[in-house]
C-alpha positions in Angstrom: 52.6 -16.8 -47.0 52.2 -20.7 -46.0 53.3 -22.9 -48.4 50.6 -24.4 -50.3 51.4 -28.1 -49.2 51.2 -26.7 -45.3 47.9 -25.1 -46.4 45.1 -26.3 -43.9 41.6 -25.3 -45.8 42.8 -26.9 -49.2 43.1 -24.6 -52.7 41.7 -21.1 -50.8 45.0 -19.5 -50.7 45.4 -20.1 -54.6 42.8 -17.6 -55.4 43.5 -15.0 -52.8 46.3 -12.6 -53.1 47.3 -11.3 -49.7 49.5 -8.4 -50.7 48.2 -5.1 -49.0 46.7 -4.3 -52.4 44.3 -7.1 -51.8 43.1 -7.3 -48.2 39.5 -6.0 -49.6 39.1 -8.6 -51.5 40.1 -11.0 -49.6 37.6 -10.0 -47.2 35.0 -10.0 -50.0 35.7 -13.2 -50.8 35.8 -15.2 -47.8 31.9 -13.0 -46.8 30.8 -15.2 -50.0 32.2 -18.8 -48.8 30.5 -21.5 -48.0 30.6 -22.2 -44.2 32.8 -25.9 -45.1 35.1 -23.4 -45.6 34.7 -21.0 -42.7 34.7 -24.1 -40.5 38.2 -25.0 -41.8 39.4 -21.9 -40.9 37.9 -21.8 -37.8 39.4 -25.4 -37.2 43.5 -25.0 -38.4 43.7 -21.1 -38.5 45.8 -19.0 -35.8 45.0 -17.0 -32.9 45.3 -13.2 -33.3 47.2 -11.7 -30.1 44.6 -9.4 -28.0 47.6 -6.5 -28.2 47.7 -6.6 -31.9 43.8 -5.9 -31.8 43.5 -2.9 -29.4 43.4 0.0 -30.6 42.1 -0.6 -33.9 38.5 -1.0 -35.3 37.3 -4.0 -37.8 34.3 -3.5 -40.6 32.5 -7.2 -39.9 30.4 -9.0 -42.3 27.8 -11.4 -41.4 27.2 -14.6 -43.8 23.7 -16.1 -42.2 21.3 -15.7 -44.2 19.0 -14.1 -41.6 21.0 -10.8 -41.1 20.2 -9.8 -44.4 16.3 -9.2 -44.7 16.8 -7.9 -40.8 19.3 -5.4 -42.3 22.1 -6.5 -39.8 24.6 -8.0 -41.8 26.8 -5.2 -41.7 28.7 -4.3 -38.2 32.1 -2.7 -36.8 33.6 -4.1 -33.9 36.1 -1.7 -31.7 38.9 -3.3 -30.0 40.8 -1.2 -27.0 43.4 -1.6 -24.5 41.6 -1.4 -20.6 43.1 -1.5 -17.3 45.3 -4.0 -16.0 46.5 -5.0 -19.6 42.8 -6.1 -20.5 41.4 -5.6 -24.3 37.5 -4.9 -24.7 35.2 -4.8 -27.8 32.2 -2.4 -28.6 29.8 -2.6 -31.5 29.0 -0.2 -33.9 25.2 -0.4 -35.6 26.2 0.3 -39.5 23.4 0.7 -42.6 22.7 -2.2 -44.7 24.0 -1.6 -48.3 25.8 -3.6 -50.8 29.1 -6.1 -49.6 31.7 -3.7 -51.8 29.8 -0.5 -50.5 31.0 2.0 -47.6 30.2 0.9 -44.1 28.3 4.3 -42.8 27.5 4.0 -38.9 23.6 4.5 -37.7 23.2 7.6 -35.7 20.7 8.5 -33.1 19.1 12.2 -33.1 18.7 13.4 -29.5 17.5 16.9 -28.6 19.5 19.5 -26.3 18.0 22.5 -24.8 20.0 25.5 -24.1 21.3 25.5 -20.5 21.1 28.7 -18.5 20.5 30.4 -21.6 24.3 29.8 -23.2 24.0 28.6 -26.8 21.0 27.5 -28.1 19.0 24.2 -28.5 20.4 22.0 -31.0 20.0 18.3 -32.4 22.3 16.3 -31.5 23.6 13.0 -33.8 25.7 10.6 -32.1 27.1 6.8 -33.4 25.1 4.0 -31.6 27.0 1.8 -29.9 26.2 -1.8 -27.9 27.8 -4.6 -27.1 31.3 -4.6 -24.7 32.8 -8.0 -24.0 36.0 -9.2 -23.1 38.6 -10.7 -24.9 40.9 -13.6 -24.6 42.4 -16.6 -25.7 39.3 -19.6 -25.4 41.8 -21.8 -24.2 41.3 -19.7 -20.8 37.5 -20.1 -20.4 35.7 -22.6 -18.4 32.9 -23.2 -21.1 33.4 -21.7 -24.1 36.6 -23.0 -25.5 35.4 -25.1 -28.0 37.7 -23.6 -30.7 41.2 -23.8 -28.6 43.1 -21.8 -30.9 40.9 -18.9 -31.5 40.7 -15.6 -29.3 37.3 -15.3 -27.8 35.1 -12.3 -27.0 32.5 -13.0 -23.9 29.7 -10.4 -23.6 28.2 -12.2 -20.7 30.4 -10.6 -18.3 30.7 -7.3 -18.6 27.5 -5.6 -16.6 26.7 -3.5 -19.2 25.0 -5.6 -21.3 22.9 -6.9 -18.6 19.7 -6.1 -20.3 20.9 -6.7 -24.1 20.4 -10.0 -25.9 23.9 -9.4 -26.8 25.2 -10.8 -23.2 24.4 -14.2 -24.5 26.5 -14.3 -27.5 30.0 -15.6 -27.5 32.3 -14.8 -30.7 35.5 -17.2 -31.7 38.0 -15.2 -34.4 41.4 -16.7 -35.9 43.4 -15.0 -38.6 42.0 -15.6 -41.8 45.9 -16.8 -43.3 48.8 -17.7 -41.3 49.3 -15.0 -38.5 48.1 -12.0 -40.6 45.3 -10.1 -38.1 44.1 -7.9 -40.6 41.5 -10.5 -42.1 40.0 -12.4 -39.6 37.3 -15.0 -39.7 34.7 -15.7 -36.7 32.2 -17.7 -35.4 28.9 -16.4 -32.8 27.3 -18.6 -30.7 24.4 -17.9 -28.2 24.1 -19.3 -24.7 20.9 -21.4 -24.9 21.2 -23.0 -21.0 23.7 -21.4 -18.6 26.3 -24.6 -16.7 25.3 -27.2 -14.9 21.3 -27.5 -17.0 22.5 -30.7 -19.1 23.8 -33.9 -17.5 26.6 -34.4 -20.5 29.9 -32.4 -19.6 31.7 -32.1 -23.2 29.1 -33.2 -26.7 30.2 -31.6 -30.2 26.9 -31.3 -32.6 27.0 -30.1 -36.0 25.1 -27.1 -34.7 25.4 -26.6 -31.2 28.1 -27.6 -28.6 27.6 -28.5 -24.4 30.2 -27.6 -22.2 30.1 -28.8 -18.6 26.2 -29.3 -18.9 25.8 -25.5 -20.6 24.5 -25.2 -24.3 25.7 -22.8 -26.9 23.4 -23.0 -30.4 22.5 -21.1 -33.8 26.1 -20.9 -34.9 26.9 -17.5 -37.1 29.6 -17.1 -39.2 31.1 -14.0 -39.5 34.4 -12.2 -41.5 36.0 -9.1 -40.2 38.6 -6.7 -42.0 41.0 -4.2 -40.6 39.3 -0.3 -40.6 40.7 2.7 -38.6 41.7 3.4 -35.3 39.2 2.6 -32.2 37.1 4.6 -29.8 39.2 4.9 -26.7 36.0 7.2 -25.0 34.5 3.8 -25.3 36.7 2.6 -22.1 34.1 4.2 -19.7 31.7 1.2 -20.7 34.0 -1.3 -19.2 34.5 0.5 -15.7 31.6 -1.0 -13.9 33.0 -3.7 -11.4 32.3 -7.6 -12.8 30.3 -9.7 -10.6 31.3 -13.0 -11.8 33.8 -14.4 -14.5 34.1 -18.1 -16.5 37.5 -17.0 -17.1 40.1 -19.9 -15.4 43.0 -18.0 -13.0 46.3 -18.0 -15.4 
């Protein structure tokens, strides 16, 4: 645990236990802050290592307001080990219930006929799942590395998401208290204007950020809390060769 006096978001850690016993509600807790506090986090706290992340999926929690009455609060993100020591997300769709309540994924019904008469026809549920970036430290991007010290997943790479909204978001996370990963807190941003549009290179708003001339708005925060293991059939979304990349050569 830090020591209080090394504490960088003030009198938080006071009223949080983070024993095991706890980790839910600290979750809960930090899903109900204000987003000074978030920010603070976002600002002093630590970056989680991609390897300590694969392999393992994360029950998210989304604090805009405007999730709620468009019932997409509620989320899972899957993180898993790729090839050539890469670590990808996926998103999992969940139903919209209470904070404290279950996280139950959405399915999708499709039909299956019999084929060649063997077996018979059948419905078929299955999770749905959207949403495959890539992730690494923000340090290592050309434009979105606003928050230096956070790990960042880019879904504007991976050709996947080519025709999803989703390809223009961009997710920050740090460990919610000192270099714990099993609480994390995270910020979205969308890609408003691609590089190069605005003639300022590096401008800090209260609401938006521009990076080498490309804007990145409607900041979301968001809190994420350790769940099970990941989807490793989920790796044939990430096999599809990238065209381009904004991540810088190490």
């Amino acid at each position: 645990m830090i020591a209080e006096a090394e504490h960088p978001y003030g009198n938080v850690e006071k009223r949080i236990n983070y024993s095991n016993k706890c980790l839910k509600e600290t979750f809960e807790m930090l899903a109900k802050a204000d987003n000074g506090t978030l920010e603070n986090i976002l600002l002093h706290g630590n970056m989680p290592h991609a390897s300590e992340l694969a392999g393992y999926q994360y029950n998210g929690y989304s604090t805009w307001w405007l999730t709620k009455p468009l019932r997409m609060a509620k989320f899972t993100k899957g993180f898993i080990s790729l090839k050539n020591g890469r670590v990808g997300v996926y998103n999992l769709k969940i139903k919209m219930n209470a904070l404290e309540a279950e996280w139950v994924p959405k399915m999708v019904r499709r039909y299956e006929k019999r084929v060649n008469g063997i077996g018979r026809d059948a419905d078929v549920y299955s999770i749905i799942h959207f949403g495959y970036g890539d992730v690494y430290p923000a340090e290592e991007d050309m434009y979105d590395n606003i928050y230096q010290n956070s790990m960042l997943i880019n879904y504007g790479l991976n050709p996947e998401n080519s025709k999803h909204p989703v390809r223009n978001f961009r997710d920050y996370l740090v460990c919610a208290v000192g270099n714990d990963p099993r609480v994390l807190v995270g910020k979205s941003y969308t890609v408003m204007w691609k590089e190069g549009v605005l003639p300022f290179k590096n401008r800090r708003f209260k609401n938006l950020y521009i990076a080498n001339g490309a804007l990145r708005a409607i900041p979301n925060f968001f809190v994420l809390i350790l769940a099970e293991e990941s989807y490793k059939e989920f790796e044939n979304f990430f096999s599809k060769p990238y065209k381009q990349t904004t991540r810088r050569d190490k």
